[in-house]
C-alpha positions as CSV (number, residue, x, y, z in Angstrom):
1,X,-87.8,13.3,11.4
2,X,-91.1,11.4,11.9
3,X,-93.9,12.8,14.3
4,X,-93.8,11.5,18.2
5,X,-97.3,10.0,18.1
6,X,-99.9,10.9,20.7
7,X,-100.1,7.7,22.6
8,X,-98.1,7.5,25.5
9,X,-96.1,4.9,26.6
10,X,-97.4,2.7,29.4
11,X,-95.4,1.9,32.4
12,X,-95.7,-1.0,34.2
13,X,-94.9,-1.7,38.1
14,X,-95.3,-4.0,40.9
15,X,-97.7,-3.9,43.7
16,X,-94.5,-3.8,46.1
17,X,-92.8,-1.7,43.8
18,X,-95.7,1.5,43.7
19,X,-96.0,1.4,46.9
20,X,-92.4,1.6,47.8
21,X,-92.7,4.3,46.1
22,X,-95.8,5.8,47.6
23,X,-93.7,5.9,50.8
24,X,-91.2,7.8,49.2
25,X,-92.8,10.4,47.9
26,X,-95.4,11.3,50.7
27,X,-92.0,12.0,52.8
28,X,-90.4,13.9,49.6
29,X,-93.7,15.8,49.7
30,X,-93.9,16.6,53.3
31,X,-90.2,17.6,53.1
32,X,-90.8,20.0,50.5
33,X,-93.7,21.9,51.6
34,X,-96.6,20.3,49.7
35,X,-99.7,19.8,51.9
36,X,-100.8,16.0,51.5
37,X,-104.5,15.6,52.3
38,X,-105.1,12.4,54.3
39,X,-108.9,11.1,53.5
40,X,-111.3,12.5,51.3
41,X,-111.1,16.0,49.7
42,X,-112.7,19.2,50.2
43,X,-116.4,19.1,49.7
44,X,-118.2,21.6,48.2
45,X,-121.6,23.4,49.4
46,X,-124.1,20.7,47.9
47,X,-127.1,23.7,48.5
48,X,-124.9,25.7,45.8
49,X,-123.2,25.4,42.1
50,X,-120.1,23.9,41.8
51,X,-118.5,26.7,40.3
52,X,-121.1,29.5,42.7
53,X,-118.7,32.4,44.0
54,X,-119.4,31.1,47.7
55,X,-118.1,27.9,46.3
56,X,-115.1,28.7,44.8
57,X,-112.5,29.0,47.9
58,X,-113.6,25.5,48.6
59,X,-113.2,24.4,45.2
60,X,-109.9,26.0,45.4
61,X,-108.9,24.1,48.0
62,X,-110.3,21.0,46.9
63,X,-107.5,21.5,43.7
64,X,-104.8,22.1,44.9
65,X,-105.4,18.5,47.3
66,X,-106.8,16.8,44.1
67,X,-103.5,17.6,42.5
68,X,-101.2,16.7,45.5
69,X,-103.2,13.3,45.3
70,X,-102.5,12.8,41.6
71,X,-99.2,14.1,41.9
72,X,-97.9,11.2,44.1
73,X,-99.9,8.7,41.9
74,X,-97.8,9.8,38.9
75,X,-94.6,10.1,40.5
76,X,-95.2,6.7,42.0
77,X,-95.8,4.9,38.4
78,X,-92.7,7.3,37.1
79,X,-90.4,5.7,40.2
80,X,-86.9,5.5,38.6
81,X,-87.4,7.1,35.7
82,X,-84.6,8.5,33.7
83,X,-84.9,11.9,32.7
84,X,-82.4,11.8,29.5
85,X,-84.9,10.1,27.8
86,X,-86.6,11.6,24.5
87,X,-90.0,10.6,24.9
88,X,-89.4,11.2,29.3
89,X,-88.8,15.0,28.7
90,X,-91.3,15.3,25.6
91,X,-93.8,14.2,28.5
92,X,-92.3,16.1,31.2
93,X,-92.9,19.8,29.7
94,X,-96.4,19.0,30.6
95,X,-95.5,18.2,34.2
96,X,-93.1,21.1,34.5
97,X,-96.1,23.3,33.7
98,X,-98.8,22.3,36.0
99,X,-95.9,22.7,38.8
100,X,-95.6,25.8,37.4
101,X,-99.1,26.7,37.2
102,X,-99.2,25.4,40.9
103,X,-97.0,27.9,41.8
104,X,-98.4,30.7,40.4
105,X,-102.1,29.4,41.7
106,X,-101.3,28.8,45.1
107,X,-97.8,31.5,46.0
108,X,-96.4,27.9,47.5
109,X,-92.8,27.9,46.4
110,X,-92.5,24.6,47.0
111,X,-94.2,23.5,43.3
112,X,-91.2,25.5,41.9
113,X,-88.9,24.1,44.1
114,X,-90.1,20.6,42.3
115,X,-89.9,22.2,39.0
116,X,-86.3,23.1,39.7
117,X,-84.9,20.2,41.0
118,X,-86.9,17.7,37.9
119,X,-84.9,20.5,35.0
120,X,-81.6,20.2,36.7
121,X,-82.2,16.9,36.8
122,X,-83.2,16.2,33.2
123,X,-80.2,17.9,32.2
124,X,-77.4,16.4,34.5
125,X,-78.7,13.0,32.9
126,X,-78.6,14.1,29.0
127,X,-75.0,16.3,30.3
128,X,-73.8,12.9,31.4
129,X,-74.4,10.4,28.6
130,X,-73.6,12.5,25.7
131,X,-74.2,10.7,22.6
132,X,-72.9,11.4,19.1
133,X,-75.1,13.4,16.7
134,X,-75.4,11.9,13.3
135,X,-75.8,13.7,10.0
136,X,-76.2,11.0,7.0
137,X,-73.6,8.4,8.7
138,X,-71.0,11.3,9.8
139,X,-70.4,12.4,13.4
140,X,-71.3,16.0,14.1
141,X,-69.8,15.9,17.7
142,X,-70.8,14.2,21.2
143,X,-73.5,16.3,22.6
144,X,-75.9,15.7,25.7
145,X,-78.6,13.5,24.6
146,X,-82.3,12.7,25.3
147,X,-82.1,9.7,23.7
148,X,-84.7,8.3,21.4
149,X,-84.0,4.7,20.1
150,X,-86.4,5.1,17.4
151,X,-84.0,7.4,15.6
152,X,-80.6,5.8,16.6
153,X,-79.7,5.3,13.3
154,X,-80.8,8.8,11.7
155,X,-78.9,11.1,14.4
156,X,-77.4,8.6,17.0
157,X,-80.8,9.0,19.2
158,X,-81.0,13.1,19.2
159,X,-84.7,14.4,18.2
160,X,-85.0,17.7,17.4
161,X,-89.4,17.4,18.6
162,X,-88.3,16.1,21.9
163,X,-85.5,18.4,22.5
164,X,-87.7,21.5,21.6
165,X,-90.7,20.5,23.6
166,X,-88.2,19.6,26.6
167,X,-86.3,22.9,26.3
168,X,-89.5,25.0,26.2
169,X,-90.5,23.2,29.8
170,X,-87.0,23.7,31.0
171,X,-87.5,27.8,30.1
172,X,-90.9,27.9,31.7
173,X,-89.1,27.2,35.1
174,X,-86.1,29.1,34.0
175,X,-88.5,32.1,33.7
176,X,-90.2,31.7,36.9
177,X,-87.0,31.1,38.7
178,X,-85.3,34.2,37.0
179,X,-88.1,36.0,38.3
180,X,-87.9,35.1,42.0
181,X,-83.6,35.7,41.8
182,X,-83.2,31.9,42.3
183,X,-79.4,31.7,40.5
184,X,-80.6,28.6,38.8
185,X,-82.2,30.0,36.2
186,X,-78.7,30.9,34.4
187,X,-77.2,26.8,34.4
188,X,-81.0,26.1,32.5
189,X,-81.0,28.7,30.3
190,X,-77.5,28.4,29.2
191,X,-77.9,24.4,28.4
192,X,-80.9,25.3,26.1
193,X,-79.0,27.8,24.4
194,X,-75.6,25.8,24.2
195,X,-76.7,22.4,23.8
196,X,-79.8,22.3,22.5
197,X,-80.6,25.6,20.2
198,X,-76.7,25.2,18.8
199,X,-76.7,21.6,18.6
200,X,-79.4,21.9,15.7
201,X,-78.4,25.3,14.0
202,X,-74.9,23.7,13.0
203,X,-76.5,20.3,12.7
204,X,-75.7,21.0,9.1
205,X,-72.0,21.5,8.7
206,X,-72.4,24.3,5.7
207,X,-74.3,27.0,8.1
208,X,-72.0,29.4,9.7
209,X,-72.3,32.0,12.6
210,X,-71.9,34.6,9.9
211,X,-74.9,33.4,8.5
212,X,-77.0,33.1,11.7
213,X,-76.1,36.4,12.7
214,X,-76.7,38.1,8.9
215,X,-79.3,40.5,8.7
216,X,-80.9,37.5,6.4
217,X,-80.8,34.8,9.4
218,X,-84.1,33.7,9.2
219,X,-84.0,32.6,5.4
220,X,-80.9,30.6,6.6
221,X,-83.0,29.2,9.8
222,X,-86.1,27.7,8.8
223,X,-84.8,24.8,7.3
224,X,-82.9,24.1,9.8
225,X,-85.9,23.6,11.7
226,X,-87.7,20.6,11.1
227,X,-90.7,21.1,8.4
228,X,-93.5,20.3,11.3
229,X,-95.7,23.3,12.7
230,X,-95.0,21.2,16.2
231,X,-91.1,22.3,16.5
232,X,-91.2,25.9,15.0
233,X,-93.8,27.1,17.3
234,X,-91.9,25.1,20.3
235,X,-88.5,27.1,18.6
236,X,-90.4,30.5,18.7
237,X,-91.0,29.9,22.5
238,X,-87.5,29.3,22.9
239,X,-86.1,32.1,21.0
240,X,-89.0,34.7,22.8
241,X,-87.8,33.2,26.7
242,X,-84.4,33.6,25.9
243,X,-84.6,36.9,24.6
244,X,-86.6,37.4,28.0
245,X,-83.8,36.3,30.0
246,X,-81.8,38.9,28.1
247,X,-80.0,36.3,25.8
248,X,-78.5,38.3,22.5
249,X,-75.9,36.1,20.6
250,X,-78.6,35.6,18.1
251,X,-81.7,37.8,17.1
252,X,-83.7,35.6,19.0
253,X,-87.0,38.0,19.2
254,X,-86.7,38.8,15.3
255,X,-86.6,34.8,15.1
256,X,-89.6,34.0,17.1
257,X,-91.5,37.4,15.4
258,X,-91.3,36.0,11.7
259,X,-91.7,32.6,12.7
260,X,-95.3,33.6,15.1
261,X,-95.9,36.0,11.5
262,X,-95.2,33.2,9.6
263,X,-97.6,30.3,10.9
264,X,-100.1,32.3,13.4
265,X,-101.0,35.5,10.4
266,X,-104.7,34.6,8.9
267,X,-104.9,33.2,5.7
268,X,-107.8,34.2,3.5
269,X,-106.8,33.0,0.2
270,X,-104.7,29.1,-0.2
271,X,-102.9,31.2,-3.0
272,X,-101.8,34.3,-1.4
273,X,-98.1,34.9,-0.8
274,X,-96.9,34.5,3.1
275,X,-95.4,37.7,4.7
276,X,-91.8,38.5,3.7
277,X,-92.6,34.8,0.8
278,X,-89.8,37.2,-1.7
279,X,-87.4,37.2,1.3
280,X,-87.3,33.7,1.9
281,X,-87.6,32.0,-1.2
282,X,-88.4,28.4,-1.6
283,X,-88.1,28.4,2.2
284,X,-92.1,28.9,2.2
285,X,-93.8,26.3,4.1
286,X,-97.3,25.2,2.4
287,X,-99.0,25.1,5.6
288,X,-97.9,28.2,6.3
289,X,-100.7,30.7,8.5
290,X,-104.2,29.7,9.8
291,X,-107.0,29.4,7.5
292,X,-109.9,31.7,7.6
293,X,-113.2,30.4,7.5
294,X,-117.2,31.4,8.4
295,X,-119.2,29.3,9.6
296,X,-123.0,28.4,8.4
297,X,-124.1,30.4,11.6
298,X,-121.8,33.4,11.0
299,X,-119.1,33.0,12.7
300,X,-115.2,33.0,12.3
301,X,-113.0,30.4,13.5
302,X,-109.2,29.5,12.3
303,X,-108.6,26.8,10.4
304,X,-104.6,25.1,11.4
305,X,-103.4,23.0,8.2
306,X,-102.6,19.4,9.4
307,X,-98.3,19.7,8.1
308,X,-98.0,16.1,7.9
309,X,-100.9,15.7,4.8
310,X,-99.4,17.2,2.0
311,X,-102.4,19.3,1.5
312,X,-102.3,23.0,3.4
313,X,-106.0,23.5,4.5
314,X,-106.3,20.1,6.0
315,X,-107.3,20.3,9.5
316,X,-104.6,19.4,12.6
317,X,-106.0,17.2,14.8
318,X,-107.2,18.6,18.5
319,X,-104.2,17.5,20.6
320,X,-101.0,18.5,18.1
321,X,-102.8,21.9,17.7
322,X,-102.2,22.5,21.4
323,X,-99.0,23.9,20.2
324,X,-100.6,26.6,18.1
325,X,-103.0,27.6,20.6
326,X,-100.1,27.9,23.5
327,X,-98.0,30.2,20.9
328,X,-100.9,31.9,19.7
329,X,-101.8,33.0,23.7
330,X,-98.3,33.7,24.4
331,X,-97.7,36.3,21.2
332,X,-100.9,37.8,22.2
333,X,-99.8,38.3,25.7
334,X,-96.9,39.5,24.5
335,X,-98.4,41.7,21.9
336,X,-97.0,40.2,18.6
337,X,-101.1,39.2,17.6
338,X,-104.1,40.8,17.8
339,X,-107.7,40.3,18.7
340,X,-108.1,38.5,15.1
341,X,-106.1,35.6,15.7
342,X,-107.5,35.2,19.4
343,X,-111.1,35.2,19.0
344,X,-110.5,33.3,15.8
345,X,-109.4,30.6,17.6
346,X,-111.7,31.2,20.5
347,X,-114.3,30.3,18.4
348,X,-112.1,27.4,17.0
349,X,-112.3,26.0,20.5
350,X,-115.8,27.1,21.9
351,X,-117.5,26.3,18.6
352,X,-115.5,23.6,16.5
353,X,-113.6,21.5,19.0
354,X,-115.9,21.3,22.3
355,X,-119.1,19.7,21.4
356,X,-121.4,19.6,24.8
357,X,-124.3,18.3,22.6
358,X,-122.1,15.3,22.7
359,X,-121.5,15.1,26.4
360,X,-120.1,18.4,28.9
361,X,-116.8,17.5,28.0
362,X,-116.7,16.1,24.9
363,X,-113.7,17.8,22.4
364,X,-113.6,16.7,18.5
365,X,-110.7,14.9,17.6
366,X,-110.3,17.6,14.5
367,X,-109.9,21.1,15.0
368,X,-112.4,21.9,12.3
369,X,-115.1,20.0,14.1
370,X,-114.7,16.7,12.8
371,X,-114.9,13.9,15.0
372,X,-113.6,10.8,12.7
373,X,-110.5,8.4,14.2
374,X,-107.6,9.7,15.4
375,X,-104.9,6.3,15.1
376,X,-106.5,3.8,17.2
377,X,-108.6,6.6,19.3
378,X,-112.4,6.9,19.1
379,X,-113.9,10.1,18.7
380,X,-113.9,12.5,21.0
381,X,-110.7,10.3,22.8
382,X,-107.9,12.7,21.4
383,X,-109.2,15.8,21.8
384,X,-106.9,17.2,24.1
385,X,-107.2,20.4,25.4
386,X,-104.7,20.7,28.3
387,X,-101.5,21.4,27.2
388,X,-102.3,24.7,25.3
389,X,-106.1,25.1,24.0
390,X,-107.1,25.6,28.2
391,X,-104.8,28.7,28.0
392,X,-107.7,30.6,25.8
393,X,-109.5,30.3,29.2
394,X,-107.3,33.6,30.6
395,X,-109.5,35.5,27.6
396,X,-113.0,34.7,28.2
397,X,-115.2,33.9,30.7
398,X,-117.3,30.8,29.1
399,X,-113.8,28.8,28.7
400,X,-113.1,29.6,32.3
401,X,-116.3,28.2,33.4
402,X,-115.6,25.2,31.6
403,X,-112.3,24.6,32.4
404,X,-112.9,25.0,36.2
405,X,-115.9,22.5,35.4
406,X,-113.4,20.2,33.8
407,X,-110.7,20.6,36.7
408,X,-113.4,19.6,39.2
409,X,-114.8,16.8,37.7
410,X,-111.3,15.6,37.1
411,X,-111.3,15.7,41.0
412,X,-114.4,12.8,41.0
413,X,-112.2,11.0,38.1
414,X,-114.0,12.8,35.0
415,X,-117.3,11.1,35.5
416,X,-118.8,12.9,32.7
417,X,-115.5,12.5,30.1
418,X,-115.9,10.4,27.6
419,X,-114.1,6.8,28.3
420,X,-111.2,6.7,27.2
421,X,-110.4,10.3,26.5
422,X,-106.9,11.0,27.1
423,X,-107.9,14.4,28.7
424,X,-108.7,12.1,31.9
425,X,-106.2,8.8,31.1
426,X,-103.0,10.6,30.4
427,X,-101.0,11.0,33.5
428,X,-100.3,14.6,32.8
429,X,-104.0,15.3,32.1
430,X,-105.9,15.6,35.4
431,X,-102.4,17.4,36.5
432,X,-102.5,20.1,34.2
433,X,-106.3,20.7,34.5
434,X,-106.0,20.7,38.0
435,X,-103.5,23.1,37.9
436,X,-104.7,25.3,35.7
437,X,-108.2,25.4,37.7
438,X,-106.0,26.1,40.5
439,X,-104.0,28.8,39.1
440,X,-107.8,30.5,37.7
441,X,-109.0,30.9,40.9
442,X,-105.8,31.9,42.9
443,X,-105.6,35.0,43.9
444,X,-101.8,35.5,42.4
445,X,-102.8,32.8,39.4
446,X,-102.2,35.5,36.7
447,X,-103.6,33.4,33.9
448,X,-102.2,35.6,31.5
449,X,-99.7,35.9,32.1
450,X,-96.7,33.5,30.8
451,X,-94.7,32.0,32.0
């Protein structure tokens, strides 16, 4: 199935309309706990730094009310949305995650409480307009469905991308809820497992539990998954939360080990075999691990092959590398890579993708440093960072700078971003870096730490 592109859809509403639902939502906010600033945000001490240590309980609190504004702008424009939409819950990971974030930043349950109720949500919708799944013209059951038209015809609407990316938002709350002994963890985590992880490991009617349950599984898996980097590092999120939440009718950690072997091991050589290649046959993707390469001034930095060229060392642009970055942080947290693969892409983001000489927040469109078009975006327009590169701040101290530097000029309306960058135009953006300022200076932030 084709790649969702990176533009958003735009919504569109009337005057009488957004603020309708302005109303709304500053009495959903009160109600839930979420402290609405009225007038301007907390300033910071102009004889100091921004990011000065006297400064930063003030810039703490000017976050978390920069994101409580933003918040209700977003939920405004998203008034009536319906969350059993493909491209809605493809989006809506990101927003589940600065809610997370927000939680973990501030101790305020009410973010969760958000969170909870936006998952349940999502999935009441998709639980109540099941949809057939199609398989070259034949029916493979009614299952719940985030529908996307733009592959009615293919599978009746289901999208294996969106799902994934959905799921792996809906198990970031399930995670943090599990953790606080909120009994709605268990309804999340059992849809993702039932209807979403099952709907596409028999989506092909020869594969059998027998097989998915074989000490050979994983050659049996991986093309079940679709071909795309994107969905097999969302899967191996899936598979390591639900082996978290002690989940065990599959081998859900040996999954998620091969696959974060598979595409995050360093590649020195386009013609060396992949781990376990003799095991899995013809099942090898070409793009298979990240490219090792040194730099004119020395250093190392990872090179992620672009899957949708057709040739394995071409670079992945900025924003679908988020992906690899977020699995890459999370298998380190959780000790399945070392210090190699980290600091390799460390220095994939300090030294390739952020170019300050270029403006402070300028980020390549190309993870190897090149800037060129990205579709209709300029450079430095698609270089997003926020929905998995900002996590390599938890690991070093000049990408916490500059992300708390991003988060608080996001608060002024990203003065000194590019125009036009989507790391300041996309609705979730200024959330997420917000968020994730928020959640770096918080006391009981835990950066990494995952969920």
């Amino acid at each position: 199935m084709s790649q969702v592109p990176v533009q958003p859809r735009r919504l569109r509403r009337s005057a009488t309309s957004l603020a309708a639902a302005l109303v709304l939502f500053c009495a959903a906010v009160a109600c839930c706990g979420i402290k609405k600033f009225d007038g301007d945000l907390p300033v910071l001490r102009p004889d100091l730094a921004a990011l000065a240590v006297e400064n930063r309980g003030l810039l703490h609190q000017r976050l978390i009310a920069a994101y409580g504004r933003d918040y209700l702008i977003r939920m405004a424009v998203n008034d009536g949305r319906r969350l059993n939409d493909g491209m809605t819950i493809y989006y809506l990971q990101r927003e589940l995650q600065s809610l997370v974030d927000m939680w973990r930043g501030t101790g305020n349950p009410a973010y969760l409480a958000i969170a909870r109720s936006l998952t349940l949500q999502a999935i009441d919708e998709a639980t109540a307009n099941p949809m057939p799944l199609i398989r070259h013209g034949n029916t493979r059951g009614d299952w719940p469905c985030f529908y996307l038209d733009k592959v009615a015809a293919e599978t009746g609407g289901h999208n294996q991308l969106c799902d994934f990316q959905g799921s792996a938002g809906f198990l970031l709350v399930a995670r943090a809820l599990c953790e606080i002994d909120d009994p709605n963890w268990r309804p999340i985590a059992d849809f993702v497992e039932r209807d979403i992880v099952e709907k596409w490991l028999y989506y092909q009617p020869s594969v059998t539990p027998e097989q998915l349950t074989a000490p050979s599984s994983f050659r049996t898996l991986l093309p079940l998954l679709n071909s795309g980097r994107d969905s097999r590092e969302h899967f191996a999120c899936l598979c390591l939360d639900l082996d978290g939440l002690g989940y065990d009718k599959y081998t859900y950690r040996t999954w998620a080990e091969r696959l974060i072997e598979l595409y995050l091991t360093p590649r020195y050589d386009p013609n060396e075999p992949a781990p376990n290649s003799a095991e899995m046959g013809n099942t090898v993707p070409s793009d298979w691990g990240l490219f090792v390469r040194i730099a004119d001034e020395g250093y190392v930095w990872l090179l992620i092959p672009d899957y949708g060229s057709g040739t394995a060392d071409l670079a992945l642009d900025t924003s679908h590398a988020n992906r690899t970055a977020w699995l890459a942080c999370r298998a380190y947290a959780e000790g399945l890579v070392d210090e190699t693969v980290l600091d390799g892409l460390l220095n994939t983001l300090k030294l390739r993708i952020w170019a300050p000489e270029k403006g402070p927040f300028h980020f390549n469109n190309y993870t190897d440093g090149s800037d060129g078009m990205l579709g209709d975006l300029l450079p430095g327009r698609g270089g997003n960072v926020w929905f998995g590169w900002h996590r390599l701040a938890a690991y070093d101290p000049d990408l916490e700078t500059l992300f708390l530097a991003l988060a608080y000029d996001l608060t002024n309306g990203g003065p000194n971003l590019p125009v036009g960058a989507q790391n300041k135009t996309m609705l979730n953006a200024p959330l997420c870096l917000e968020a994730w300022g928020t959640r770096l200076l918080g006391s009981k932030g835990q950066p990494d730490r995952f969920p």
